[in-house]
ZADO-1210 file (C-alpha; in nm, 4 decimals, padded with zeros to 6 digits):
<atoms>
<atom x="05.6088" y="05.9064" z="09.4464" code="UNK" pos="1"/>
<atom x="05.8833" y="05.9866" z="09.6881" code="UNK" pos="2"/>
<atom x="06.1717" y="05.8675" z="09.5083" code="UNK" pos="3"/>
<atom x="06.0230" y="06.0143" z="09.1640" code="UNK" pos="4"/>
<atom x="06.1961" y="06.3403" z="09.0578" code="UNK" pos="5"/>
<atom x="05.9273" y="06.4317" z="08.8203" code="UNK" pos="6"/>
<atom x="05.7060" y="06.5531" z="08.5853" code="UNK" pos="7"/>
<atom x="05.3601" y="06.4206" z="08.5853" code="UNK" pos="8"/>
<atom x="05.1007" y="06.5291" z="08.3278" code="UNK" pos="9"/>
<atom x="04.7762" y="06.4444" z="08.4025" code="UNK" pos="10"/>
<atom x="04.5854" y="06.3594" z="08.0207" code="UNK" pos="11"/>
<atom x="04.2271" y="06.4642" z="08.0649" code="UNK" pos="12"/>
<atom x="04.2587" y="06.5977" z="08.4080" code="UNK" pos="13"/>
<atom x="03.9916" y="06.8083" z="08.4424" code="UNK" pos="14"/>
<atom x="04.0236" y="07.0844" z="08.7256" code="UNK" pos="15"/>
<atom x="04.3205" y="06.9556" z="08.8695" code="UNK" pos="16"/>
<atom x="04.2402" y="06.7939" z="09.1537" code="UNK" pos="17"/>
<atom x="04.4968" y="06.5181" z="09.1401" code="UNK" pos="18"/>
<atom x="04.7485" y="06.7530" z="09.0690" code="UNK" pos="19"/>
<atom x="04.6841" y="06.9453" z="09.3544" code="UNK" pos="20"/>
<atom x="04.6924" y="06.6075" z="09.5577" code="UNK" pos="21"/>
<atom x="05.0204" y="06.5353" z="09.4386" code="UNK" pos="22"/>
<atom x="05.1719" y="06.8831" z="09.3924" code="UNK" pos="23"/>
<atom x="05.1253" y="06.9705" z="09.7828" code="UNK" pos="24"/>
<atom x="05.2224" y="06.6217" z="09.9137" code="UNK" pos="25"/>
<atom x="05.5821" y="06.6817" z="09.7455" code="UNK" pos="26"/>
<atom x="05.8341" y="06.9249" z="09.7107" code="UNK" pos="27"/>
<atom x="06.0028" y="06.7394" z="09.3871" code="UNK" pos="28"/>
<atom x="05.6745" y="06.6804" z="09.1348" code="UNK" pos="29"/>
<atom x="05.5466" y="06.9423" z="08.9016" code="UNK" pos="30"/>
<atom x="05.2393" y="06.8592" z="08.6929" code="UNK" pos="31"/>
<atom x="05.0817" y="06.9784" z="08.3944" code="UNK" pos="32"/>
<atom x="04.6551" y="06.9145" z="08.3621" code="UNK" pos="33"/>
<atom x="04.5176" y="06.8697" z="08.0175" code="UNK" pos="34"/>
<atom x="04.1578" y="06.9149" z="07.8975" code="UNK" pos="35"/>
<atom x="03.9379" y="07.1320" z="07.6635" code="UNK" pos="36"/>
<atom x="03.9954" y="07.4948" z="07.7172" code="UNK" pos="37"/>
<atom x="03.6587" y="07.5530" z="07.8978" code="UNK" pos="38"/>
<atom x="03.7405" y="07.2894" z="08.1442" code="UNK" pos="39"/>
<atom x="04.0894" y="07.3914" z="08.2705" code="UNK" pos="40"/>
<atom x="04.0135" y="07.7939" z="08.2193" code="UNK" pos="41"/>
<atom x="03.7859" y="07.7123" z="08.5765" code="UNK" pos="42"/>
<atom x="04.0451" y="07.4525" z="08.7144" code="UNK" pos="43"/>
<atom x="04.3600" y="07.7213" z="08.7045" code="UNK" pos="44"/>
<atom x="04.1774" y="07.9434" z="08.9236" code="UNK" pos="45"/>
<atom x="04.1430" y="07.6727" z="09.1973" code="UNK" pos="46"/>
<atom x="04.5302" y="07.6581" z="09.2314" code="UNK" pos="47"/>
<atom x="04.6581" y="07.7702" z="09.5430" code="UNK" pos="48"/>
<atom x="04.9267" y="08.0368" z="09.5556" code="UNK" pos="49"/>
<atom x="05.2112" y="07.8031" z="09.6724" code="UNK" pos="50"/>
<atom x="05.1843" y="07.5621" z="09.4229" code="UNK" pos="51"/>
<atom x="05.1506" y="07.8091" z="09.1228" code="UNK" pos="52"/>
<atom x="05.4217" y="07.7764" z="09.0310" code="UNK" pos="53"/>
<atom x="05.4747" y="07.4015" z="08.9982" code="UNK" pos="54"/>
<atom x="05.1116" y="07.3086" z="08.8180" code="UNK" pos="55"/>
<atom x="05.0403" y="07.4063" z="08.4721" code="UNK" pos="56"/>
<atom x="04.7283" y="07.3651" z="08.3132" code="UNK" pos="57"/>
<atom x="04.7518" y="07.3216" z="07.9008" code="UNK" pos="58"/>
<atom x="04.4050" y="07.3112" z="07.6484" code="UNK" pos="59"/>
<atom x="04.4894" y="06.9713" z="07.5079" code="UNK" pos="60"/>
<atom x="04.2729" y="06.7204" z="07.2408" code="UNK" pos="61"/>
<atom x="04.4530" y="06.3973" z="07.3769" code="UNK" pos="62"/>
<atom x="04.3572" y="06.2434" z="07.0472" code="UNK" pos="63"/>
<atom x="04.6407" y="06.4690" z="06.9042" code="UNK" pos="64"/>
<atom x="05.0529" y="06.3732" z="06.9555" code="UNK" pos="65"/>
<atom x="05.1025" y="06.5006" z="07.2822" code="UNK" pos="66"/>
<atom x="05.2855" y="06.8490" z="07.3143" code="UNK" pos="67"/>
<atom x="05.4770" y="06.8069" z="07.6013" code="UNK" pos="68"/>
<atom x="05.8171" y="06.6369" z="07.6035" code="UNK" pos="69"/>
<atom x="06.0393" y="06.5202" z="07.9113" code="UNK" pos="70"/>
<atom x="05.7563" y="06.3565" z="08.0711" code="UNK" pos="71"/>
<atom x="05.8154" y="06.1097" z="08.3398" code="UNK" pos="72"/>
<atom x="05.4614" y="05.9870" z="08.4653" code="UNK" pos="73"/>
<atom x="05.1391" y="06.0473" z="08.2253" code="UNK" pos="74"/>
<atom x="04.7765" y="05.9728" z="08.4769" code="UNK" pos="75"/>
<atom x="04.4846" y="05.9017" z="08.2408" code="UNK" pos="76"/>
<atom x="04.2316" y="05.8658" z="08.5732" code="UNK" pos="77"/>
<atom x="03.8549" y="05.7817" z="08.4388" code="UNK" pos="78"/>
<atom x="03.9548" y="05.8207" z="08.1129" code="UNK" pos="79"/>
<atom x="03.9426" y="05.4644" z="07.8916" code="UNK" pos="80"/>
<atom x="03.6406" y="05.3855" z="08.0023" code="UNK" pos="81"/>
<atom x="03.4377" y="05.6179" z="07.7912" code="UNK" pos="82"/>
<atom x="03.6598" y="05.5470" z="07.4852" code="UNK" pos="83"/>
<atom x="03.6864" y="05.1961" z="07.2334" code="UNK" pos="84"/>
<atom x="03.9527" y="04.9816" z="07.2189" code="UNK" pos="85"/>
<atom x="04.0427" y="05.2118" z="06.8920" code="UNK" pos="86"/>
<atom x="04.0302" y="05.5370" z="07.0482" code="UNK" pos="87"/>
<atom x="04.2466" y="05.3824" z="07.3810" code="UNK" pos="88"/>
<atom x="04.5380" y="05.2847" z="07.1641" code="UNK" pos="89"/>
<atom x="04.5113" y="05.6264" z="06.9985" code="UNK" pos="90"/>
<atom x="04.5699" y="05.7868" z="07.2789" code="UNK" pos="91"/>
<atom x="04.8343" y="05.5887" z="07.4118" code="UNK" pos="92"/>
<atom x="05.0186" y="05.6151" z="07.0561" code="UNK" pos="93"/>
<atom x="04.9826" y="05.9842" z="07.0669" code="UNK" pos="94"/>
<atom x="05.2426" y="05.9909" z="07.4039" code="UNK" pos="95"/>
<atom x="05.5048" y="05.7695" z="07.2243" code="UNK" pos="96"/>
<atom x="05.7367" y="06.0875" z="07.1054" code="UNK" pos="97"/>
<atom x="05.6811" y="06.2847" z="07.4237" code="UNK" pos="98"/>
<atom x="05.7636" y="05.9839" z="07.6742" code="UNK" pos="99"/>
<atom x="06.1381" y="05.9869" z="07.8421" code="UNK" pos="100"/>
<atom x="06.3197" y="05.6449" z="07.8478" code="UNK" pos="101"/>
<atom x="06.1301" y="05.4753" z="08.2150" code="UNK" pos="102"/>
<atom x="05.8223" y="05.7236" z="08.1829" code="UNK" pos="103"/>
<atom x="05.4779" y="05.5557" z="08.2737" code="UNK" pos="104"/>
<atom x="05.1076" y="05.5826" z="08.2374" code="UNK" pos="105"/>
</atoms>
């Protein structure tokens, strides 16, 4: 992660956990956390002061073409494995407009 400049959304990320792992182990990465509305509405209060400013949290159905663009790293942790192979590519089609040129999942 050092060497990544970045934006990292985390699909399905619940209360934003990772993204506080990340966030405050880097000066340079900036995420975004996307779930249902009911799930990140308790995960934006958990967000410490100094890294307000550098997570975002975003109601997204990641069934749906993904609404954020410039994206450099997409984390789908504990996510495929409750979904069929159907559903899986789905999702992973729904990134294609939103992903830079060298973005991962």
């Amino acid at each position: 992660w050092d060497h990544l400049e970045t934006l990292v959304v985390d699909v399905g990320g619940g209360s934003g956990n990772l993204a506080r792992i990340l966030t405050s182990s880097t000066n340079h990465i900036s995420s975004f956390v996307q779930d249902h509305a009911h799930v990140i509405a308790h995960g934006a209060g958990m967000v410490p002061a100094e890294l307000q400013s550098r997570i975002e949290f975003q109601a997204h159905d990641f069934l749906e073409r993904q609404p954020t663009t410039g994206v450099d790293v997409f984390v789908f942790a504990r996510i495929f494995l409750n979904w069929s192979d159907k559903y899986c590519v789905q999702i992973l089609r729904a990134l294609d407009p939103a992903m830079k040129t060298g973005a991962r999942c």
